[in-house]
N, C-alpha and C positions, 0 to 999 in steps of 0.2 A: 290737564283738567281746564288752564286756562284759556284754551285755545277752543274748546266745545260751549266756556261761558259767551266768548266772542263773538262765536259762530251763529248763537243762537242768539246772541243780540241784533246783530245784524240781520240777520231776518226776519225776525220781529219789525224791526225799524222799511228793511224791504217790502215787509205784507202791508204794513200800513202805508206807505208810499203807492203801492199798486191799488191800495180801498183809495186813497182819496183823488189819484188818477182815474178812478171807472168815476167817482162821483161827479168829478167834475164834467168829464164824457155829458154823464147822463143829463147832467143840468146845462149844458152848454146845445144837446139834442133837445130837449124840450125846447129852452128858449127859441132856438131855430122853427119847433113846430107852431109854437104860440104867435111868432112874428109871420111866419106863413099864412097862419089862420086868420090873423088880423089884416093883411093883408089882401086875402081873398074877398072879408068880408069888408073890408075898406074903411074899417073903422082907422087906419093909419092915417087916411088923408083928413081925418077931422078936425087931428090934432092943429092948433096957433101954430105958425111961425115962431120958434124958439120956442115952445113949448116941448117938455120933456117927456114922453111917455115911458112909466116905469114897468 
């Protein structure tokens, strides 16, 4: 029996390793599209020298 409590912890612990792998994905893809977009439309050259854009 202790070996199916194990089991099923472990992959509990694995599904949420894989949820917050896609999310990061996903926020690591947008960032890429939003810095593209900014980009295009040249709002990036506006920014000061040393200025940080968040």
């Amino acid at each position: 029996m202790g070996i199916w409590l194990e089991l099923g912890i472990f992959l509990v612990i694995l599904a949420f390793g894989l949820w917050q792998l896609y999310d990061v994905k996903k926020v690591i893809r947008e960032r890429e599209q939003r810095q593209a977009s900014e980009k295009a439309n040249g709002s990036a050259t506006d920014a000061q020298p040393g200025e940080h854009r968040a």
